[in-house]
N, C-alpha and C positions, 0 to 999 in steps of 0.2 A: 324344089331345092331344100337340102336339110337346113334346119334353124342352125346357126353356129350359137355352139355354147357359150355363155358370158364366162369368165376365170373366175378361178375361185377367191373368196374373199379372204385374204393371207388374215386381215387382223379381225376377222372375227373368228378365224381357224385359231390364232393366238390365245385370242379371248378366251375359247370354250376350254383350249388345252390348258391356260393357267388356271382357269379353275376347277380344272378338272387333279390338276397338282395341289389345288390348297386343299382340297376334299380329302385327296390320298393323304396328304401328312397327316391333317387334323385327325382320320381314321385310325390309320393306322400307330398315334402316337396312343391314342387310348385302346386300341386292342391289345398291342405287345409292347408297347412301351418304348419311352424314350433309345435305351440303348442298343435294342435290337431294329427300330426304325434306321431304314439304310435308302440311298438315294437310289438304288438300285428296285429296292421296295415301293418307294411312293412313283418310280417312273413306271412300272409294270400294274399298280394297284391304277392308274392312273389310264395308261395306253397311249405312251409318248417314249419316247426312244432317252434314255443317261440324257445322253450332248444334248436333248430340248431342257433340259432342268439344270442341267450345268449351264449353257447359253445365259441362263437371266439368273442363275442364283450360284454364290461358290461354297456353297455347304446344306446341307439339312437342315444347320440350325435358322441360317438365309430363311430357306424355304418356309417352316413352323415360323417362325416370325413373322413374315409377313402373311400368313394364310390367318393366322392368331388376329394380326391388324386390321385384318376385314373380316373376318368371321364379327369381330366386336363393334365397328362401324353395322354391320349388317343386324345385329343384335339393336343396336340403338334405333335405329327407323325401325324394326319389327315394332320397336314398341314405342313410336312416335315418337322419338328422342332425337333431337339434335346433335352427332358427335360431336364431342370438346365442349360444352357448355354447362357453366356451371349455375343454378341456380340462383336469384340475387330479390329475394322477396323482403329484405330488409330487416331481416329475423336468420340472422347469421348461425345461431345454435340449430334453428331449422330444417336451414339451409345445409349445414354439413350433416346433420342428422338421414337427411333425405339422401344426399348424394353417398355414405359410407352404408346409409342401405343398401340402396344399391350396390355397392362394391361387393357386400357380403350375398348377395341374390349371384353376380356373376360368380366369385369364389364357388359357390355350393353349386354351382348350374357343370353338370357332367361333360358339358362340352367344353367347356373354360376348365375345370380344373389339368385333367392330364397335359393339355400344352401349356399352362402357365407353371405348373411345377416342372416342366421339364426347360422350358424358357429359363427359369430362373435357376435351374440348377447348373445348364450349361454357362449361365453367365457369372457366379460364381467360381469355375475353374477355366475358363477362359476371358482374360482380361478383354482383350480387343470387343470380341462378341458382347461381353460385361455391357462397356463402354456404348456400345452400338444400343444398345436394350435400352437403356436409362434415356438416350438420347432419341428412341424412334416412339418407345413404348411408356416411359414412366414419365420423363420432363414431361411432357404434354399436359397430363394429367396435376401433375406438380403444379407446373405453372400455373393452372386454374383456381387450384388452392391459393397461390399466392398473389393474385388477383382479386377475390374472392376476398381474402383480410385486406388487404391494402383497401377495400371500397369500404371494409368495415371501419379500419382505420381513421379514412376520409371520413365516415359520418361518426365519428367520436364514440364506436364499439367497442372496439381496441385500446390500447397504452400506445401514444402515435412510437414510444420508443423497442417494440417489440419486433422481431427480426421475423416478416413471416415466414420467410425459408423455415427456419428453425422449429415456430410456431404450429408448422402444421404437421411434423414431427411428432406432438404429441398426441394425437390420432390416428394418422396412419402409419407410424411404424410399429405401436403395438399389434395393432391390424394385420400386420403382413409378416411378423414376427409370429404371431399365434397360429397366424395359419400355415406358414411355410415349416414352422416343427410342431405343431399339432399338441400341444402347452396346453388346451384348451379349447370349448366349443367357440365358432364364431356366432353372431347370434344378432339380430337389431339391438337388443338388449346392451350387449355388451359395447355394441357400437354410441348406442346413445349415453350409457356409460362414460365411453373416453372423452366424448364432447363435453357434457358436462363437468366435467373432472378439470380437462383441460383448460375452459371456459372461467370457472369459478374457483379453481385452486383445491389443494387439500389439505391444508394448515386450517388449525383451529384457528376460529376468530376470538380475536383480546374480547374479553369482557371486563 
């Protein structure tokens, strides 16, 4: 008697297909760019039908967004990394030194730049989308930062009256200012630059 077949596994057929959608965007955003990338493009670069990439996502920039969010979790274990964690070796200048290297290694890495400028460009003239970016992609990272001084705070590194929202501003939005209009090379250099700057002030000292 013939063996009957077992059915097919639906959610590992899911599996392969969505990643096989995160590979088309990310591809495809750095071959021909943001605005010729089309949903109709990453579902054929892909081998999934529109309605499968509409079903879980309602736009392209959906899709790049989250193909971006795990392309970068996957980037973190490549290289033994912990996603979300931030560094707390008790040497706080260090400590951000290390992590905005890091920032400037993802910026200059070919696979990070084309969908992170195009992430941030759509979120710029599209508010909702904006909104969604800060909220899925940047708070996270934020937050860390602001965790990160509050423990510096706690161990009397900080002025306990400094806002670190605000505080961590003065590193990374030069950072993301230089590189999103090109003002400038990024560089560890320039990155240990802001910390230090930020860190120690730049008024002369009273003599």
């Amino acid at each position: 008697m013939e063996a009957q077949k077992s059915a097919p596994n639906a959610t590992r057929r899911s599996e392969r297909s969505r990643r096989a959608i995160y590979d088309a965007a990310l591809a495809l955003v750095a071959e021909v760019g943001y605005p010729r990338t089309t949903v109709e493009g990453i579902a054929a670069r892909a081998g999934v039908g529109k309605q499968t990439i509409y079903r879980w996502w309602s736009s392209k920039a959906d899709v790049l967004m989250e193909a971006f969010l795990d392309l970068a979790e996957q980037a973190s274990r490549d290289l033994g990394q912990e996603p979300h964690v931030f560094p707390d070796t008790g040497d706080l200048a260090a400590d951000l030194k290390g992590v905005l290297r890091a920032t400037v290694d993802e910026l200059k890495d070919p696979r990070f730049e084309a969908p992170s400028r195009a992430l941030a460009a759509e979120g710029v003239v599209d508010e909702q989308f904006g909104r969604e970016l800060v909220a899925k992609l940047l708070q996270p990272s934020l937050d860390l930062y602001i965790e990160r001084l509050r423990a510096a705070q706690a161990a009397g590194g900080v002025r306990p009256e400094v806002d670190p929202r605000i505080a961590l501003e003065l590193f990374v939005s030069p950072l993301a200012q230089r590189w999103l209009q090109r003002t400038g090379p990024i560089s560890y250099e320039y990155t240990d630059t802001l910390v230090d700057y930020a860190l120690h002030g730049i008024a002369a000292r009273a003599r």
